[in-house]
C-alpha positions in Angstrom: 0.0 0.0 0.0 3.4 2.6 1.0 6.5 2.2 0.0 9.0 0.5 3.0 12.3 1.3 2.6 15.0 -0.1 4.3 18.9 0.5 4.6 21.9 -1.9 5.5 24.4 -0.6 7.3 27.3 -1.9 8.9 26.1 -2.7 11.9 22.1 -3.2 11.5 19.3 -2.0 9.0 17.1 1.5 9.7 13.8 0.6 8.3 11.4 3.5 7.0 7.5 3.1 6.7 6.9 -0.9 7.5 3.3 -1.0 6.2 0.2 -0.6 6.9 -0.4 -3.7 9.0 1.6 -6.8 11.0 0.8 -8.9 8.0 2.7 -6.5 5.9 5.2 -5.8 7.9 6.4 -9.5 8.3 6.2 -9.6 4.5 8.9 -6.8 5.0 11.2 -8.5 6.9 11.1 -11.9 5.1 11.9 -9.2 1.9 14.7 -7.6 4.3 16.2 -11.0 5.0 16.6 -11.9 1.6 19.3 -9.3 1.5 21.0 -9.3 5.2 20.3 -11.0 8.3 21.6 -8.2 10.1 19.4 -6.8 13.1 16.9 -3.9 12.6 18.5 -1.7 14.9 16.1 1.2 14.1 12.4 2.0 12.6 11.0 5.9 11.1 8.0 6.5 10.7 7.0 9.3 8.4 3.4 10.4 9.3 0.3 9.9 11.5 -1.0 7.9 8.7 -1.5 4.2 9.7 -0.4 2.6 6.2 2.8 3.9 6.6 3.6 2.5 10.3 0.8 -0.4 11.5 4.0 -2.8 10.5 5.8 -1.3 13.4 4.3 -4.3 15.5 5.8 -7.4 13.3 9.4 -5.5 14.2 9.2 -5.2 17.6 8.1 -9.0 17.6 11.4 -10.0 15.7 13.5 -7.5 17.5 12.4 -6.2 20.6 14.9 -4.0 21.2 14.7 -1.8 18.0 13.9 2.1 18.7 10.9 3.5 17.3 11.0 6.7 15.8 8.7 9.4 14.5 7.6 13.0 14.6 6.6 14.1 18.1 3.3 15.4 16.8 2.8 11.5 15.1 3.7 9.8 18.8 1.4 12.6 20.6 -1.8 12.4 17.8 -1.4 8.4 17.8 -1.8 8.6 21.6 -4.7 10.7 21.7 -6.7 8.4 20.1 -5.3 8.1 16.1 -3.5 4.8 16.5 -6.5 2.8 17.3 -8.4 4.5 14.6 -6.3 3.4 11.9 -6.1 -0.1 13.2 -9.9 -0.1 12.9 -9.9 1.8 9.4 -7.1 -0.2 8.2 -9.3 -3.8 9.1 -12.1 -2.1 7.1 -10.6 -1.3 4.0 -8.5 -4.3 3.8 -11.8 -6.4 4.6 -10.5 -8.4 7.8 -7.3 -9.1 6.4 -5.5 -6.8 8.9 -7.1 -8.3 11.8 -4.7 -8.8 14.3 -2.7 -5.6 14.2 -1.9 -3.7 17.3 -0.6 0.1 17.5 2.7 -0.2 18.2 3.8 3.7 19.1 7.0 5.1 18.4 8.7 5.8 21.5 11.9 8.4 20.6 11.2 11.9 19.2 12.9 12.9 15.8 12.7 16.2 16.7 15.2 15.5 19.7 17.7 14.7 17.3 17.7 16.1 13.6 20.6 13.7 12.9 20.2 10.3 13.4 24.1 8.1 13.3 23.5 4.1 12.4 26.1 1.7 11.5 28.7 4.1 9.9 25.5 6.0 8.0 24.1 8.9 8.6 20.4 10.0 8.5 19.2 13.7 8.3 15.3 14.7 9.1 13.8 17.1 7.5 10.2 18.2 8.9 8.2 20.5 7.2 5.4 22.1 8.8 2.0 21.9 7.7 2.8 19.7 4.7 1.0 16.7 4.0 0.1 16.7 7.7 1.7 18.3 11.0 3.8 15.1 11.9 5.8 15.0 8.7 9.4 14.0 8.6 11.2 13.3 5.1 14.5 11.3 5.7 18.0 11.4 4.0 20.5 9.0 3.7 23.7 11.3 3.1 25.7 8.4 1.9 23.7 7.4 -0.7 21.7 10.7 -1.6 18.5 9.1 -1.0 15.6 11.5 0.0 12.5 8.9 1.9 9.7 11.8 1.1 6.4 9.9 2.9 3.6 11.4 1.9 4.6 14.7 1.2 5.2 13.8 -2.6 3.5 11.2 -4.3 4.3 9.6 -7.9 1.7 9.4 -10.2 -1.1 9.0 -7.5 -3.3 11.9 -5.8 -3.1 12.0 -2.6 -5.7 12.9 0.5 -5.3 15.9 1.9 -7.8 16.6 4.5 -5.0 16.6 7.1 -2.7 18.8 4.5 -1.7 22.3 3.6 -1.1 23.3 -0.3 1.4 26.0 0.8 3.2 24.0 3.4 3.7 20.7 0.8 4.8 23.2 -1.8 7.3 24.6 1.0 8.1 20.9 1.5 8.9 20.1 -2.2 11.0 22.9 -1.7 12.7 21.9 0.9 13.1 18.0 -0.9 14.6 20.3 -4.4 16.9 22.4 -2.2 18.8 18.8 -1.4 21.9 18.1 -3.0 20.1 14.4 -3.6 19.9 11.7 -6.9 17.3 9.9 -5.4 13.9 10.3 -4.3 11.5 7.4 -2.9 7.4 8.9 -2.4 5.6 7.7 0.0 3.2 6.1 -2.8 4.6 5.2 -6.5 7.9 4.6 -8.0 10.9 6.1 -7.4 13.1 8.6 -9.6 14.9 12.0 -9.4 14.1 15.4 -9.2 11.4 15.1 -11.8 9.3 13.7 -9.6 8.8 16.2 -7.1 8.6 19.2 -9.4 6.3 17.2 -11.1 4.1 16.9 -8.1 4.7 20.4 -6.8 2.7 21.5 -10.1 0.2 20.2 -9.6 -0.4 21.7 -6.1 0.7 24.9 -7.1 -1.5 24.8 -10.0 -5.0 24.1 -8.1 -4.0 26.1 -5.3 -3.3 29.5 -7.6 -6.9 28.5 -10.0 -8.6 28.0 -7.1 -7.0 31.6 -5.4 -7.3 33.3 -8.9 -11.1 32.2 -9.3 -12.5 32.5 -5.6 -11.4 36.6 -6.1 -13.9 36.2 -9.5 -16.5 35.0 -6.5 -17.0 31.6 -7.8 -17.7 28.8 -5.2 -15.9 25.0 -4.8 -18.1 23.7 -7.1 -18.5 26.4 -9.9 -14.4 26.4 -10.1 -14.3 22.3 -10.1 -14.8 22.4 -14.0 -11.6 25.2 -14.6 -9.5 23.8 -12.3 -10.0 20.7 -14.4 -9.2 21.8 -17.5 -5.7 23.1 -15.4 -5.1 19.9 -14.3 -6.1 17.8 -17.2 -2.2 16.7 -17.5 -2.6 14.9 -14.3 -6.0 13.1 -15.3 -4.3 10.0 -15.5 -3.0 9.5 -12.3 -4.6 7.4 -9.7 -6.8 8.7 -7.5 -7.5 12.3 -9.7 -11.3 12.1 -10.3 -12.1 10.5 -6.6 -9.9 13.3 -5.0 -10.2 16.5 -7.4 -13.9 17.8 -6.2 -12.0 17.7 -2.5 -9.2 19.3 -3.2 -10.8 22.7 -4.8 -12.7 22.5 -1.7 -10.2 22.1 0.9 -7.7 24.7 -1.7 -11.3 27.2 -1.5 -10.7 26.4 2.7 -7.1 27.3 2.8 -7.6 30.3 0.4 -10.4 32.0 2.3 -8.4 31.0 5.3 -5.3 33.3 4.1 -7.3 36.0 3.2 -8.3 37.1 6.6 
């Protein structure tokens, strides 16, 4: 459903994003230990969202002793009540086949340390605010110029953004391009370069300036959802546009009205 990542390094793996349940995440490791049977020595979680970290609870089973990372705004929300809504969405969109999955919460605040040392690697986090939520981290691995950009860029694929902000993911696709890095891994689709995130930028920066430009004409959400398409018709083909684009000009129509006061 995400994209885990995982890196060797000389003494253990760091593993990003382990799925979106304790099925998946054991299908992670069994994928891990076709390349090393060294110990997970540490887990990142990107975001709030449960996809990305349910599979937390199939590495502490393994490896007890692994230290759980994320956002402090992730650990506080998933305490408050967010974790065990996940586990229930997760189980209803998966029909059942999640059952079994517990919250496992990240423990250690990334925001404590913006550098994180492992095994002869090093791993810098980059939080943006507001972005694709307001427990964002992106992660990257200076040795091998790999930016892990969870949910704040996504390949192909529109995203939800109920819990987002258009001008803080632009800022955060800045913040990804500013990066002296090769690689960059979304948080859904394939990987690639640079392209990837400019490409995505777009098309945030696009609906969020239609949707600006025609709510000073007066028009409401759903007058404008008809322009903005004909902006956004080079994105028509990626998953998820038609579900996703009447909410967007809405939550954009939100934002905008927000910023005008």
């Amino acid at each position: 459903m995400n994209n885990p990542g995982f890196v060797v390094t000389d003494t253990g793996v760091v593993l990003i994003d382990p799925g979106s349940s304790v099925q998946v995440g054991r299908r992670v490791l069994k994928q891990i230990n076709t390349i090393t049977d060294k110990p997970l020595t540490h887990v990142i979680n990107t975001h709030i969202h449960g996809d990305h970290w349910l599979g937390n609870q199939a590495v502490v089973e393994v490896f007890p002793k692994v230290v759980l990372m994320a956002h402090p705004n992730m650990i506080m929300e998933a305490h408050a009540g967010a974790a065990e809504q996940w586990v229930s969405q997760m189980e209803q969109l998966t029909e059942g086949f999640t059952k079994g999955t517990r919250a496992v919460i990240p423990t250690v605040s990334l925001l404590e340390t913006t550098k994180l040392e492992a095994g002869g690697m090093t791993f810098r986090i980059h939080a943006p605010d507001k972005a694709h939520s307001d427990t964002d981290v992106m992660i990257e691995v200076v040795q091998d110029s790999v930016l892990f950009l969870g949910d704040n860029v996504l390949h192909k694929r529109i995203p939800r953004l109920d819990d987002a902000t258009f001008k803080g993911n632009i800022a955060a696709c800045d913040v990804a391009m500013g990066l002296e890095v090769k690689h960059f891994v979304p948080g859904h689709g394939p990987a690639g370069g640079v392209s990837i995130v400019k490409e995505f930028r777009l098309y945030l920066e696009t609906l969020y300036n239609e949707v600006a430009r025609l709510y000073e004409e007066g028009l409401t959400d759903y007058e404008m959802k008809p322009i903005v398409l004909r902006a956004l018709i080079p994105y028509s083909a990626w998953s998820n546009f038609y579900d996703q684009l009447g909410r967007h000009v809405s939550l954009a129509t939100q934002e905008v009205e927000q910023d005008s006061f």
